[in-house]
N, C-alpha and C positions, 0 to 999 in steps of 0.2 A: 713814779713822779707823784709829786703832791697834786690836791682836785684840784682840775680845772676851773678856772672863775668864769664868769661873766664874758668878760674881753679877750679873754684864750680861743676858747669858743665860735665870738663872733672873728675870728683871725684865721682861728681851721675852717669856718665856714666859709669866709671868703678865699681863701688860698685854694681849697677844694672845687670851688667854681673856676679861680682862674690862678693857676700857680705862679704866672709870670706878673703877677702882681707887684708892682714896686711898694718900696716901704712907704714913702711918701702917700701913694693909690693907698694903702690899708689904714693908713694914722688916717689918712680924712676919711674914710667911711666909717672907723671905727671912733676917732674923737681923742685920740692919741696924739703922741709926738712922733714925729720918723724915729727918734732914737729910741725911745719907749717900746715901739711895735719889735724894734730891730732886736733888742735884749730880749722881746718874751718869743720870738720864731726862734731865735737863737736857742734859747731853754727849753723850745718844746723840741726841736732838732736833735740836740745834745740828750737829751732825757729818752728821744725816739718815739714820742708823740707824733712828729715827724720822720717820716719812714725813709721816704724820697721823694725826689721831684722824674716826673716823668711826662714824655710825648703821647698823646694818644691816638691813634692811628686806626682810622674807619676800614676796617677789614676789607671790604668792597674796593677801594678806594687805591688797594696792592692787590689784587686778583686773589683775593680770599672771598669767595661769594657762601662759600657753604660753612656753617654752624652746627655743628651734633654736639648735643650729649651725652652720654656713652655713662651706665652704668655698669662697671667692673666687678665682677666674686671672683677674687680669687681661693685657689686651694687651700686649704688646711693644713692635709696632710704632707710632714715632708719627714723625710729622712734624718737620721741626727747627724750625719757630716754637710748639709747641703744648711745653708743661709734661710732663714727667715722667710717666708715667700713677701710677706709686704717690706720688707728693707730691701728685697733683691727688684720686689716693683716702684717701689719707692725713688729706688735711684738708677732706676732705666726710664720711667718718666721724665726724670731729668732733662735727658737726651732728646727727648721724643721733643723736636719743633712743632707740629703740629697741635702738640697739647697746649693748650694756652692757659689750663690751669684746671686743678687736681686737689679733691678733699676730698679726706677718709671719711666715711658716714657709719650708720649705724644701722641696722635693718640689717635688712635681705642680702642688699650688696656691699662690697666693700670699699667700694673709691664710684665718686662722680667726677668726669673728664670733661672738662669743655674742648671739644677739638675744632681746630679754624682749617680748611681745608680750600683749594682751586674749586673742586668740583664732585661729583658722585665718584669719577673714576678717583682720584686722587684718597678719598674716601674710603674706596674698597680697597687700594693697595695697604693705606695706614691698617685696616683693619685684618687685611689676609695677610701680610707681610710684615706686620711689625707686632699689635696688637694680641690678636690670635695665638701668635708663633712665640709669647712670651712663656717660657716653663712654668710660670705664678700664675698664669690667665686661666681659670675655666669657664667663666662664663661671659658674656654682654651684651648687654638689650642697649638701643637706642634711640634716641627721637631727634628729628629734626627741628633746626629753628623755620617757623613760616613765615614769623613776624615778630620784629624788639618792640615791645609794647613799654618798658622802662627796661630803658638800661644807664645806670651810674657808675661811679666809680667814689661816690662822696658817702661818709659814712653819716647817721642821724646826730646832729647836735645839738 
């Protein structure tokens, strides 16, 4: 997509606060027309500027009370008839409900996992029974959340 202007900007800025925004809500905070704001959401959607529109759902809120992050190394070495070990973790993360979200890093480990979990018990099944027991897994260190000190979901514009 071609740069973003001025009024692109302030439309992902406010959309990002509140998605359910009507066109009409954004033309008057931004200084637009409804039909004006409507063509440039449309062009930043179509382009994938806009990604999607989603619900956001306070963990606590559905008996998710516990938060870990879960630093992953997986193995190196594999066989030449056997798969990848990060394509073969890559898409068994897929599966994993619990993971709420997964990025390859660089360092020491190989993937950090955000997992949303009921509780410690809940916690140690993900971790002895699914985690653990992956053929790609060798290692993982954890930390707990004690406290969301910032948490967004809106990126810097």
């Amino acid at each position: 997509m071609e740069t973003l202007d001025k009024l692109d900007r302030q439309i992902l800025r406010s959309l990002q606060l509140e998605g359910r925004s009507t066109y009409e809500q954004l033309a008057e905070q931004i200084g637009l027309s409804p039909s004006a704001v409507l063509r440039r959401v449309k062009r930043l959607e179509e382009s994938g500027v806009i990604d999607r529109y989603v619900a956001l759902v306070k963990p606590e809120a559905v008996g998710l009370g516990l938060t870990a992050y879960i630093n992953v190394r997986l193995e190196k070495n594999t066989e030449s008839h056997k798969r990848n070990p990060m394509d073969l973790f890559r898409a068994s993360v897929q599966t994993w409900p619990e993971v709420a979200e997964c990025a390859a890093l660089t360092g020491e480990m190989d993937y950090l996992l955000r997992v949303v979990v009921q509780d410690m018990a809940h916690y140690r099944r993900f971790i002895m029974d699914t985690l653990l027991k992956h053929p790609s897994v060798q290692d993982c260190k954890t930390s707990f959340v004690l406290d969301r000190v910032k948490a967004t979901t809106a990126v810097p514009l």
